[in-house]
C-alpha positions in Angstrom: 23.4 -10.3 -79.5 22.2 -13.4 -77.9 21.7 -11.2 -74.6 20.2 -8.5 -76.1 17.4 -10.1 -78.0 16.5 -12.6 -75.1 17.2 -11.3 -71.7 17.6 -7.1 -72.1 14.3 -6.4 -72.2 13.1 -9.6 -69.0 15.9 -7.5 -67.0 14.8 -4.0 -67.8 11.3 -4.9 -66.6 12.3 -6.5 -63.1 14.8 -4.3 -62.3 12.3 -1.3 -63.2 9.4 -2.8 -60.9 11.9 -2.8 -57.6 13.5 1.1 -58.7 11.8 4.3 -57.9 10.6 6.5 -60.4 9.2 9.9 -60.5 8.9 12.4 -63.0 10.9 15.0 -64.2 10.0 17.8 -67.1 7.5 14.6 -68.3 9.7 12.3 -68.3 10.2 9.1 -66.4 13.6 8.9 -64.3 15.3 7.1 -61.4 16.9 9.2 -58.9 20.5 8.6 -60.3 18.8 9.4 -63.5 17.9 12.8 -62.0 21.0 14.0 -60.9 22.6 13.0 -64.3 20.2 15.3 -65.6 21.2 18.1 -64.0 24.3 18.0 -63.8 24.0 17.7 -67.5 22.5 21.3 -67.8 24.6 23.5 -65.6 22.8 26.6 -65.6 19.6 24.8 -64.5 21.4 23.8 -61.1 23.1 27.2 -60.4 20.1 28.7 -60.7 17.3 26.0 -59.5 19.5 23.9 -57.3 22.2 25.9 -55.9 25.0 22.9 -56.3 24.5 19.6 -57.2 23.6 18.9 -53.2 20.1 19.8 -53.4 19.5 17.8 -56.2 18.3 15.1 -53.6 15.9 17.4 -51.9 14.5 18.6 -55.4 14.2 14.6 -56.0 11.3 14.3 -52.6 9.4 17.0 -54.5 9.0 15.0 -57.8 6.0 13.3 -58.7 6.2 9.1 -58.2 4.8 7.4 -61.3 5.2 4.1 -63.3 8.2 2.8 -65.0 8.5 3.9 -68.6 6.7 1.0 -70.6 9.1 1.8 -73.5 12.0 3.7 -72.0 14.7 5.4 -73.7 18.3 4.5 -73.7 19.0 8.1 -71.4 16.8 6.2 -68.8 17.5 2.6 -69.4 21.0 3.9 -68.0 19.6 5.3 -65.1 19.2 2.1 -64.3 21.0 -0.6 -65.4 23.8 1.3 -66.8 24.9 3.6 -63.5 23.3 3.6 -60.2 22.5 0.7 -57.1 20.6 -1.5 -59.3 22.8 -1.0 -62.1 24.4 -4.4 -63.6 28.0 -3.7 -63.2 27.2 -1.6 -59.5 29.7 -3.0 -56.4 32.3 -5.5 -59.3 35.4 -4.4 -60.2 36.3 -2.8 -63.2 38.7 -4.6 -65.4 40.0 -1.4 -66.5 40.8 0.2 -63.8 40.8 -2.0 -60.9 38.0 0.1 -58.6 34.3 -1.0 -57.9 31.4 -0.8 -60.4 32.2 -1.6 -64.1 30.5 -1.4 -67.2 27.7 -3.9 -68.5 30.4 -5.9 -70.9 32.8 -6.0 -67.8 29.8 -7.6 -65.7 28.2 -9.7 -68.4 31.9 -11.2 -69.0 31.5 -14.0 -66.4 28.6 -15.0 -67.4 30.1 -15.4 -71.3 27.6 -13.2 -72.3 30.2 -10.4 -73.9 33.1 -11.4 -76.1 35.0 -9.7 -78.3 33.4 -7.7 -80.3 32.7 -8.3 -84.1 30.4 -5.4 -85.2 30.2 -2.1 -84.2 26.4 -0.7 -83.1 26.5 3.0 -84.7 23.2 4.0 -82.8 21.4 7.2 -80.8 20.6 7.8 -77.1 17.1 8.7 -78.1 16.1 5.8 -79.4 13.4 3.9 -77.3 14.0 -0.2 -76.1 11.7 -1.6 -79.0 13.1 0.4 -82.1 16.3 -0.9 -81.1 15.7 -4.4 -80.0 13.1 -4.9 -83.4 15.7 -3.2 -85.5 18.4 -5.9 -83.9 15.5 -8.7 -84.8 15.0 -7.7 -88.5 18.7 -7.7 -89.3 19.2 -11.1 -87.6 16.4 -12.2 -89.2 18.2 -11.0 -93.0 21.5 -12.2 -91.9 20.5 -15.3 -90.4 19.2 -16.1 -94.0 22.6 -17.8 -94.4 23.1 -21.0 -92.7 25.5 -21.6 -90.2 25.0 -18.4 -88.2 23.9 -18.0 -84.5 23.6 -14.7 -82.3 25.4 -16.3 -79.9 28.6 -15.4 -82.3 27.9 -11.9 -82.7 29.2 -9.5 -80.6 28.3 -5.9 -80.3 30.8 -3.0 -79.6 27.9 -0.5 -78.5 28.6 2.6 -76.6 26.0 2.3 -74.2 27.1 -1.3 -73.0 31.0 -0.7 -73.3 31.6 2.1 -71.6 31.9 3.0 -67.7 29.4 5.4 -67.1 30.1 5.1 -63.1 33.1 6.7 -64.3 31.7 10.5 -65.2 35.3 12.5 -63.2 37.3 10.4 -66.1 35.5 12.0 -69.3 37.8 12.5 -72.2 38.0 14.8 -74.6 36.3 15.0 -77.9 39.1 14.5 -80.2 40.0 11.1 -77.8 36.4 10.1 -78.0 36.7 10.8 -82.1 40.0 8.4 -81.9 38.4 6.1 -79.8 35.3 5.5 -82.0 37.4 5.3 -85.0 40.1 2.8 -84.0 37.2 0.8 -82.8 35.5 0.8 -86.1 38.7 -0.2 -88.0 40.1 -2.6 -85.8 36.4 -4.6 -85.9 36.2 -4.0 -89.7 31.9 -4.2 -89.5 29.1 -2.1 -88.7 25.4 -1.9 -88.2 23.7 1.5 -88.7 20.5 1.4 -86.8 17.8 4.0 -88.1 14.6 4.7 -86.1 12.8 5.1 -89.7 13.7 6.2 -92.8 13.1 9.7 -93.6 14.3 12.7 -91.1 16.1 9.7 -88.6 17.1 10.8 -85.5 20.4 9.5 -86.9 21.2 11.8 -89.6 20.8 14.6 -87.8 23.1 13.9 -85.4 26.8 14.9 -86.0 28.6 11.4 -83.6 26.5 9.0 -85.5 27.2 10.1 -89.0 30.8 10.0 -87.8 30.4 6.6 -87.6 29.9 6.8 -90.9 32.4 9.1 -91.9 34.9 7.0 -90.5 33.6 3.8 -91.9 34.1 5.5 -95.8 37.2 6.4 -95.3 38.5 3.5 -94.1 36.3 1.3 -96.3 34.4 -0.6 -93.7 31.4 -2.8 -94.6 28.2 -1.3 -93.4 24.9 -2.7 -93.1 21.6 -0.8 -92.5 19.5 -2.3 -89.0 15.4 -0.8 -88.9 12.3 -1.9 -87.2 9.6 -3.2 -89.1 7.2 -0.8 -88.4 9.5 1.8 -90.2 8.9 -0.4 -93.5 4.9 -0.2 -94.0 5.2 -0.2 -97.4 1.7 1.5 -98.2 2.8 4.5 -95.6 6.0 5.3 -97.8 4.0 4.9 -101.2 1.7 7.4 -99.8 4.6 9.6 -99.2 6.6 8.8 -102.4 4.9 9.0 -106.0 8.0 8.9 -108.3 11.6 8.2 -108.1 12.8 11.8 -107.2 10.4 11.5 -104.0 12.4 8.9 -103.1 15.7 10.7 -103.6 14.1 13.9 -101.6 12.9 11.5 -99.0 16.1 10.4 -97.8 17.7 13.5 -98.4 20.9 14.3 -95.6 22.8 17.2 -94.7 25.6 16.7 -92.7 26.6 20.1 -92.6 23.4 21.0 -90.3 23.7 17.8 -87.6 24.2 19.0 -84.2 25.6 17.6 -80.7 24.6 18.1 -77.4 27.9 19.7 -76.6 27.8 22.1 -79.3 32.0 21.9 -80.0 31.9 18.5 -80.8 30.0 19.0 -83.6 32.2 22.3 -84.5 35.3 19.7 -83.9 34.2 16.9 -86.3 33.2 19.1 -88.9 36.2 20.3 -88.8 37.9 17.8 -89.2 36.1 16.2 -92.0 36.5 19.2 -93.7 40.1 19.1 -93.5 40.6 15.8 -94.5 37.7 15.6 -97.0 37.0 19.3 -97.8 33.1 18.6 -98.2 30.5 16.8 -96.7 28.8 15.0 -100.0 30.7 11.6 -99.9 29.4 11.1 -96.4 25.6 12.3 -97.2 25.8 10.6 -100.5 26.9 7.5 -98.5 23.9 7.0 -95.8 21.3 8.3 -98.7 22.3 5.8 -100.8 21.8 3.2 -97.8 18.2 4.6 -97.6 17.4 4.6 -101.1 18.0 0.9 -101.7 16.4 0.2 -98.4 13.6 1.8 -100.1 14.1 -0.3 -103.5 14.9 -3.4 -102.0 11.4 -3.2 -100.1 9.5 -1.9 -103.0 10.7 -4.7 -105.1 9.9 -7.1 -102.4 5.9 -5.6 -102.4 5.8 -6.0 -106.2 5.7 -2.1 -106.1 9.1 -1.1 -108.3 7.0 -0.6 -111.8 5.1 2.3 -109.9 8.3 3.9 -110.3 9.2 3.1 -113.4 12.2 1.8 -112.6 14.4 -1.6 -112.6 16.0 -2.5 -109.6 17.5 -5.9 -111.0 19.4 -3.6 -113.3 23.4 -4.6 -114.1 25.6 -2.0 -111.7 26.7 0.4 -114.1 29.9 0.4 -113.0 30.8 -1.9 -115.1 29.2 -0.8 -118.3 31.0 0.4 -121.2 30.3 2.6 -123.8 29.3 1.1 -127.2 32.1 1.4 -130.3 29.3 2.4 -132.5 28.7 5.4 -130.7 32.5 6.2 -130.3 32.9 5.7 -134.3 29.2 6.9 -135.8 28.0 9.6 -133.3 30.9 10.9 -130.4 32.6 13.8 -132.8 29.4 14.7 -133.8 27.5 15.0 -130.8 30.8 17.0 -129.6 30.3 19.4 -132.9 26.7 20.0 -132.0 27.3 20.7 -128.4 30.4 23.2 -128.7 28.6 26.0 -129.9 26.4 25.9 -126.9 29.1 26.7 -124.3 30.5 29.6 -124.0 34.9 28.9 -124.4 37.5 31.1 -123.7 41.6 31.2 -123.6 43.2 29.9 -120.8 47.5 29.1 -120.9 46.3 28.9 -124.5 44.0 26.4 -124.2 40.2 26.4 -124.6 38.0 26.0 -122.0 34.2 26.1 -121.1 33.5 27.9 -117.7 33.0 24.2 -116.0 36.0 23.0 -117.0 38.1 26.3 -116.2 36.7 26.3 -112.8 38.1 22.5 -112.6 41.4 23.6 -113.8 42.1 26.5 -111.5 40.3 24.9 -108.7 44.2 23.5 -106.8 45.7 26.7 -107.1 43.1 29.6 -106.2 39.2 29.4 -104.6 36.0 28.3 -106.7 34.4 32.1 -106.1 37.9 33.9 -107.5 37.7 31.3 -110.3 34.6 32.5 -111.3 35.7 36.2 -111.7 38.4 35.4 -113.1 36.8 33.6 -115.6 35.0 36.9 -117.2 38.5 38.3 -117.5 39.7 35.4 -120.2 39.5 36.3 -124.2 36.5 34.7 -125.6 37.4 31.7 -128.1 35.9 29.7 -130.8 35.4 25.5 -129.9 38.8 23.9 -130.5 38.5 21.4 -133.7 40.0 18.8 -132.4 40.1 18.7 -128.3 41.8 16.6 -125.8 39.6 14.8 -123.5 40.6 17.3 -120.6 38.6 19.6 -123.0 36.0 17.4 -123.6 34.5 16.7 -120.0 33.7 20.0 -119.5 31.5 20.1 -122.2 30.1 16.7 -121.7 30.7 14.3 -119.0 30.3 17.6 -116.5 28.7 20.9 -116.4 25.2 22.3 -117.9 25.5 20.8 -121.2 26.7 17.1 -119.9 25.0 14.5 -121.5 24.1 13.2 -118.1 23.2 16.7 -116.5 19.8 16.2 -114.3 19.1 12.6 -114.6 19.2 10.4 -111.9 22.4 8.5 -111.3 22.1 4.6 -110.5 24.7 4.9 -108.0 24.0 7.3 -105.5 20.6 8.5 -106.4 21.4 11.9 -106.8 20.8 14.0 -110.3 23.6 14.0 -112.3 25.0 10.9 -113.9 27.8 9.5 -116.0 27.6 9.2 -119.5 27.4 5.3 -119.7 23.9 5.7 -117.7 23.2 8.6 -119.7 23.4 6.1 -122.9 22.4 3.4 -121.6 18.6 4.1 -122.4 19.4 4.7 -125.7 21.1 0.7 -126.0 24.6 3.0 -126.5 26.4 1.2 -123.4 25.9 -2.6 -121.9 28.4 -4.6 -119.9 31.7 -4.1 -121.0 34.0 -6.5 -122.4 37.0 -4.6 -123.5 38.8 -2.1 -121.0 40.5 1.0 -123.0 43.8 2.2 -121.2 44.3 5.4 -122.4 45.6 9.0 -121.5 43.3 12.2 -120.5 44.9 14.0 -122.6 45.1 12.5 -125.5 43.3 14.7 -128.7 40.0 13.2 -130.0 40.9 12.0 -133.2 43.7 10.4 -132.1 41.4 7.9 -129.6 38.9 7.5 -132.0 41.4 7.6 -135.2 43.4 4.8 -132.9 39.7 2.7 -132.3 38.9 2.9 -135.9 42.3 1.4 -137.2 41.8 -1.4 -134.6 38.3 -1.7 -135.6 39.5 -2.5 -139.1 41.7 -5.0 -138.6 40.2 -7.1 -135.8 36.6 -6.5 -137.6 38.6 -8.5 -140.4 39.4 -11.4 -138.0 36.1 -12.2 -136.3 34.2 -10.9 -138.9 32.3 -7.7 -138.7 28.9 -9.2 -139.5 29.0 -11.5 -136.7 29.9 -9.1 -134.0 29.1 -5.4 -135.3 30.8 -2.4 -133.7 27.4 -2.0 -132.0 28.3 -5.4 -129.9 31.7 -4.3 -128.5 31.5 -1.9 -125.1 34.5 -0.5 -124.1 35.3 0.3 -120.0 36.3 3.8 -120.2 36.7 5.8 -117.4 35.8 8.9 -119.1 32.5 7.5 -119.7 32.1 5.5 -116.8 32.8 7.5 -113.8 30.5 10.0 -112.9 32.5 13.7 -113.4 29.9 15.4 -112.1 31.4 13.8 -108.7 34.7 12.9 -109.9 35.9 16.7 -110.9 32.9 19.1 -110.9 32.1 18.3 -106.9 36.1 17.3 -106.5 35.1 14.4 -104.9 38.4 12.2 -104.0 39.4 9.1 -103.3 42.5 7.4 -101.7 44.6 5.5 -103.8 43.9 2.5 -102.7 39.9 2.5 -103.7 41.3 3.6 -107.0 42.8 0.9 -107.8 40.1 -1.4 -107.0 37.6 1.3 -109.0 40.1 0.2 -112.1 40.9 -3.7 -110.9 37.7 -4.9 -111.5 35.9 -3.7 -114.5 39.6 -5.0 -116.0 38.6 -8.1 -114.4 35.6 -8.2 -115.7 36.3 -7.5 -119.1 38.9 -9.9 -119.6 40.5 -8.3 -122.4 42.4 -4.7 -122.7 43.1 -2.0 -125.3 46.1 -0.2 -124.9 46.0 3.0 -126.2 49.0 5.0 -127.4 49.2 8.4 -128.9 52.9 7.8 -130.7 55.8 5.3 -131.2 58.9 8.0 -129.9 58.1 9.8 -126.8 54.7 8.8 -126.5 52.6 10.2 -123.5 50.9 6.2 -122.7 54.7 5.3 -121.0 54.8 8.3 -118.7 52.0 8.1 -116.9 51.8 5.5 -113.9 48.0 4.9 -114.2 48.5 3.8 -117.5 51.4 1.5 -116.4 49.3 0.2 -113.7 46.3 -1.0 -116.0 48.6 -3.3 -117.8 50.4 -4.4 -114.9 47.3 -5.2 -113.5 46.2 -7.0 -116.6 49.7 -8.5 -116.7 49.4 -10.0 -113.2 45.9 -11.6 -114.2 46.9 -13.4 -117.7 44.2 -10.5 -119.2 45.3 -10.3 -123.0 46.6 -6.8 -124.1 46.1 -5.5 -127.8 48.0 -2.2 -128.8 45.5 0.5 -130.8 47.5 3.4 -132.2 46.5 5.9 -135.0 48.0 5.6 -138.2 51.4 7.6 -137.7 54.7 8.3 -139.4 58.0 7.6 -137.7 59.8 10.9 -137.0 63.1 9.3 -138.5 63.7 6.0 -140.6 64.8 3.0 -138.8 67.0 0.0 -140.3 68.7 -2.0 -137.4 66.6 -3.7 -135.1 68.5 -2.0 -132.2 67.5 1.0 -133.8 63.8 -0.4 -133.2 64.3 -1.5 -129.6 65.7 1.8 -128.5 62.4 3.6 -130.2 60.1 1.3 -128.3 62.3 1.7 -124.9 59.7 1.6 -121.9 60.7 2.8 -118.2 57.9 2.4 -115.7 60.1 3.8 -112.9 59.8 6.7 -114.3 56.5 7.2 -115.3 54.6 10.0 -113.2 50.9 10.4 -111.7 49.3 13.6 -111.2 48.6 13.1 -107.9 52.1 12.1 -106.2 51.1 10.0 -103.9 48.9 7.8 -106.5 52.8 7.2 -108.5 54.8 6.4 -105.4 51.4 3.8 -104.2 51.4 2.3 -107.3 55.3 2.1 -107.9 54.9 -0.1 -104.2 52.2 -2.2 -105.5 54.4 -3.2 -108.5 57.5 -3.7 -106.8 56.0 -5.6 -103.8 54.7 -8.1 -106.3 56.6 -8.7 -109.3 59.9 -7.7 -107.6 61.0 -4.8 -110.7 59.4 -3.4 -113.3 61.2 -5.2 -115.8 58.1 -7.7 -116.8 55.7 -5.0 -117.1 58.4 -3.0 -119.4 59.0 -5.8 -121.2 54.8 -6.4 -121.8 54.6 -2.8 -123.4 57.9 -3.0 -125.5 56.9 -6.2 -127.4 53.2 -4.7 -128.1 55.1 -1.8 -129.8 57.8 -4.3 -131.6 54.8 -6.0 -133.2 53.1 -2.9 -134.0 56.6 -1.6 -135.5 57.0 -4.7 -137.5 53.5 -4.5 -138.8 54.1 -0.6 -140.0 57.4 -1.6 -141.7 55.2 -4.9 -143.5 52.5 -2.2 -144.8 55.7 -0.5 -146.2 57.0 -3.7 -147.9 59.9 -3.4 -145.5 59.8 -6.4 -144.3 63.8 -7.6 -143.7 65.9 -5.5 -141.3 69.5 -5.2 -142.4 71.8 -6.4 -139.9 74.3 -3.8 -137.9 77.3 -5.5 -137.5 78.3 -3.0 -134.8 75.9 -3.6 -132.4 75.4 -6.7 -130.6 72.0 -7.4 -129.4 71.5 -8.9 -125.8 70.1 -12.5 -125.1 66.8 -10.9 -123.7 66.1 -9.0 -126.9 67.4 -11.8 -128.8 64.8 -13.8 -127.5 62.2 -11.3 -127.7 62.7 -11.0 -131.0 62.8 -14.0 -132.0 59.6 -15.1 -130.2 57.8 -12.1 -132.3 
């Protein structure tokens, strides 16, 4: 970076004064330039040139003019990249042992290249000063920090890494779509340098927004590099009046960037497709970059009330949804809404058309779900739905809570129900985290809450902290569905967990939520098992909520209780596979077994066993001579 900022531009200029330029369809080239060029457009040469020969003669009959004051990065290389005044031209190439190497290779000596330590996700037709000023405003906002110098940053950037002198050796696109990508996760950082704001030269251009691609997937830190003059604040309040402007205004479609070789952009298209199977994570990515650009600079001019909105806000990823709506207003608003959707029978099961569409969408096409959907019997509102159920009526579809207001997040309408309530002072920052099961009924999660409610209410005492002071982290609530299962949006395993880890963190205290005593859903599912684990692993407290239930059978012996409360995390199972085998490693690799976090569930459900049998007035066990209970259980007990 050092090189750049100070001594790019000084070399450019006397190199350009001792090179001869002339021009070519209005634009300023060297000769080596020029025959780039062509050869770059085939069918210009057959039928101009005759073979790439003449291209020399057709370079005598070109106009001489001036050096480009502010050249692009096509003809910077004509001159300093490839060609006799080229920096690398006549030293040998550490790669491959022949004369003339790339800048990086020449620069080497001279300790001006190193390795790298950010990756430059850029375009050829950029000019000198976008980049250079772009380069200058980001050291200028990381240099805020102490300690830092541009002598320690290195750039891997295409233009000065690679050997252009090398044009017989060009690989193929899916090497160049490897090469790129290992380069960005072996250097873990990377700048993405706009031109300006709205419709970038960036973002329409299928390589660069593979940067990006590649950087989401692998979840590589990215930060945004722009010129100044791209940040007149009283240009893009001319051009924005309200916070949808803002969201139309950087507005991306990845599906519509092109190449200039055509089949690389059919090829990485392709392939995001098939790895991804849409293209919103990635727009939603780089238009989220540009919308807080655009907040962060408002807020910096005093401008963010013109938009009525608060950019200082708490990340409402971490919000929860308030008790006293859960208790007061959730089965009610649910009563209200039902009639408005249209349900019908599906494997016996109600469903609106959203959530039908969701259901079918692993095992047959959107479009055939659709038809097949007027094909079900028509159905009255189920009385007391699971939460499967539930999010297609209102964390998703047109009758969502959240349906056409602006999401926090990415910008984009559509939002989560925790932002949808948060203007109404029904969520805040969480401080318990609910582990639960999707499909669990209704009345048993809120039946479950309410029971709790009632006895720790009695503890702190309910004036002093109302239900309207406890928010609960509750995925349901808090991830957006509209992303999540209406646009099928996925994520690896691995961001999953952290999407759980730290609200948990943050919260600091957990709710574990279980439907039954005997055969209970909570101890089959791996995501469930996980969420303690996790909460295990970080001394997080864990309080078991269950609805008021019967035992299916009476039970006398404590043996008799231990075997009803028997927990086997290696055996609990994930919807996706892969999630259950991931989080099965994570356990194992760290606690060895999965005997701790067995033992964590079991003695919730002994104390909740031994309060049920207290409300019963059975409060001594009789003794079975005939079984003898182990020294673990022994001790279990006895610390109970």
């Amino acid at each position: 970076l050092d090189f750049v900022l100070r001594d790019f531009e000084p070399l450019y200029r006397e190199k350009a004064n001792i090179s001869e330029w002339r021009l070519h369809d209005s634009e300023e080239v060297t000769e080596a330039r020029f025959i780039i060029k062509l050869q770059g457009g085939l069918e210009k040469v057959e039928r101009v040139l005759d073979g790439g020969a003449r291209a020399l003669v057709a370079w005598d009959d070109l106009e001489v003019c001036r050096p480009p004051e502010n050249p692009k990065f096509h003809q910077l290389a004509g001159l300093l990249a490839y060609g006799p005044l080229a920096i690398g031209k006549g030293q040998i190439c550490l790669r491959d042992g022949l004369e003339d190497c790339s800048i990086v290779d020449a620069l080497f000596k001279h300790t001006l290249s190193a390795k790298a330590n950010w990756f430059f996700s850029w375009c050829w037709a950029y000019d000198l000063n976008t980049v250079l000023s772009a380069l200058e405003e980001w050291w200028r906002r990381l240099n805020a920090k102490p300690g830092g110098s541009d002598q320690d940053v290195y750039l891997w950037w295409c233009f000065f890494v690679n050997n252009p002198f090398r044009p017989g050796s060009s690989r193929s696109v899916e090497e160049i779509f490897a090469c790129f990508g290992n380069q960005i996760m072996g250097i873990g950082k990377m700048i993405l340098c706009l031109d300006k704001l709205h419709e970038s030269e960036y973002t329409g251009r299928i390589w660069t927004l593979c940067d990006v691609y590649v950087a989401v997937q692998r979840d590589i830190k990215i930060t945004l590099a722009i010129p100044p003059h791209a940040l007149y604040i009283d240009d893009i309040c001319r051009q924005v009046t309200s916070l949808q402007d803002i969201f139309d205004f950087c507005k991306v479609n990845s599906a519509k960037a092109i190449s200039t070789i055509p089949t690389d952009a059919e090829y990485i298209k392709e392939k995001i497709l098939q790895q991804v199977g849409t293209f919103h994570h990635l727009d939603e990515t780089v238009e989220q970059l540009l919308v807080t650009e655009i907040l962060q600079l408002l807020k910096s001019h005093n401008k963010a009330s013109e938009f009525a909105i608060e950019i200082d806000q708490e990340d409402s990823r971490y919000f929860g949804v308030s008790l006293d709506f859960v208790l007061s207003e959730f089965k009610c608003v649910y009563r209200s809404k039902a009639p408005e959707a249209k349900w019908r029978l599906h494997d016996s099961c109600e469903v609106t058309e959203p959530g039908f569409i969701v259901k079918v969408r692993d095992c047959c096409d959107v479009e055939s779900g659709v038809v097949a959907w007027d094909d079900l019997d028509v159905c009255s509102p189920p009385e007391n739905p699971n939460f499967y159920q539930l999010a297609g009526l209102l964390a998703y579809g047109p009758h969502a809570l959240g349906k056409g207001q602006i999401c926090p997040r990415d910008g984009r309408p559509d939002c989560s129900l925790v932002d949808a309530l948060h203007k109404e002072n029904k969520s805040g920052q969480a401080n318990w985290f609910l582990s639960w099961a999707w499909s669990y009924s209704l009345d048993v999660v809120c039946n479950a809450l309410a029971r709790w409610w009632d006895s720790h209410a009695a503890v702190v005492a309910s004036e002093a902290c109302p239900t309207g002071s406890v928010y609960l982290w509750w995925c349901f609530f808090v991830n957006n569905q509209f992303r999540m299962l209406e646009d099928g949006i996925t994520q690896d395993t691995d961001s999953l967990l952290k999407v759980f880890a730290e609200p948990l963190q943050r919260a600091g205290k957990v709710l574990m939520c279980m439907d039954n005593f005997q055969n209970c859903t909570y101890t089959s599912r791996i995501w469930c098992i996980y969420e303690i684990f996790s909460a295990v692993r970080r001394n997080i407290p864990v309080t078991l909520i269950m609805p008021q239930l019967d035992l299916e059978q009476e039970m006398e012996t404590l043996t008799e209780m231990v075997h009803a409360c028997r927990v086997d995390a290696s055996q609990a199972t994930a919807s996706v596979e892969a999630d259950g085998e991931k989080i099965k490693a994570t356990i194992l690799q760290e606690l060895k077994s999965f005997e701790h976090v067995n033992e964590t569930v079991e003695k919730a459900l002994w104390i909740e066993m031994i309060k049920m049998f207290k409300t019963r007035k059975k409060t001594s066990f009789r003794h079975s001579s005939s079984v003898l209970l182990d020294q673990q259980q022994i001790a279990c007990v006895v610390s109970l």
